[in-house]
C-alpha positions as CSV (number, residue, x, y, z in Angstrom):
1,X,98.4,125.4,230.7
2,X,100.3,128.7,231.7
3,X,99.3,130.6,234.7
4,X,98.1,133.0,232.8
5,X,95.7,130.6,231.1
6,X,96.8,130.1,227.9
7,X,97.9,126.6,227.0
8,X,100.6,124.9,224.6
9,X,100.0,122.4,221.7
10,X,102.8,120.4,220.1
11,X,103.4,118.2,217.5
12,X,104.7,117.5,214.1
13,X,103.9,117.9,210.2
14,X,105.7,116.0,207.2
15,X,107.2,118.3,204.7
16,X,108.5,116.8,201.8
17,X,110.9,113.5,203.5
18,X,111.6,116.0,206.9
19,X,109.9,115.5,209.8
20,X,109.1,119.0,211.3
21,X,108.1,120.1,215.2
22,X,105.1,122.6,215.5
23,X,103.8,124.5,218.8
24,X,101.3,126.8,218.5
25,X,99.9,128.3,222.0
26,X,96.2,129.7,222.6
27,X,94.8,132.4,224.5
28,X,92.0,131.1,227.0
29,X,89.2,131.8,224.9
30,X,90.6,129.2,222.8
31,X,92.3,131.5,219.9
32,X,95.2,130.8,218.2
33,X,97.7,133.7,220.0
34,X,99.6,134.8,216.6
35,X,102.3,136.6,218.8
36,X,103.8,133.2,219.6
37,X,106.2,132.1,217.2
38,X,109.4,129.6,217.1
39,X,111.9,128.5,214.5
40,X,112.5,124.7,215.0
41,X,114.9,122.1,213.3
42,X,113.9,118.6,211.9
43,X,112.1,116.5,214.6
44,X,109.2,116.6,216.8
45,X,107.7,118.1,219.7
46,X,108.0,114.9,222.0
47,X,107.2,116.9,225.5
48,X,106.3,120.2,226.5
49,X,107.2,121.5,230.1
50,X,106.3,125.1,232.1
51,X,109.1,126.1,234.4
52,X,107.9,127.9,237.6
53,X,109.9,130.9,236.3
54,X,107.1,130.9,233.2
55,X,110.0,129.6,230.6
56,X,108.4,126.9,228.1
57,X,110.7,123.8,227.8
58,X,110.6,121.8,224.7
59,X,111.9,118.2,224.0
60,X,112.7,117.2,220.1
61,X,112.7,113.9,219.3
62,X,113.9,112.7,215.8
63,X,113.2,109.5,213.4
64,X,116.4,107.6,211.8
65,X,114.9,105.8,208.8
């Protein structure tokens, strides 16, 4: 949860044979805030972190199959 109250969801979705990260963040009230958006590489969101400084920290993890 950011200090301003809105809080981060990651994860992943399968698109075709990639494996693709997804965060999507939502205002307090629990709406989808449509003014975040990031471009991501194959993977997953494995861990989410808030800086002090308010910076969002994102760890991708891949598969190998």
């Amino acid at each position: 949860v950011q200090a301003d109250g809105k809080f981060l969801v990651g994860g992943y979705y399968v698109l075709g044979t990639e494996t693709r990260p997804v965060l999507a963040r939502y205002n307090a009230d629990g709406s989808l805030d449509t003014t975040f958006d990031l471009s991501w590489v194959n993977g997953f969101a494995e861990d989410i972190a808030i800086r002090p400084d308010g910076k969002i920290l994102v760890a991708i993890g891949f598969t190998s199959t």
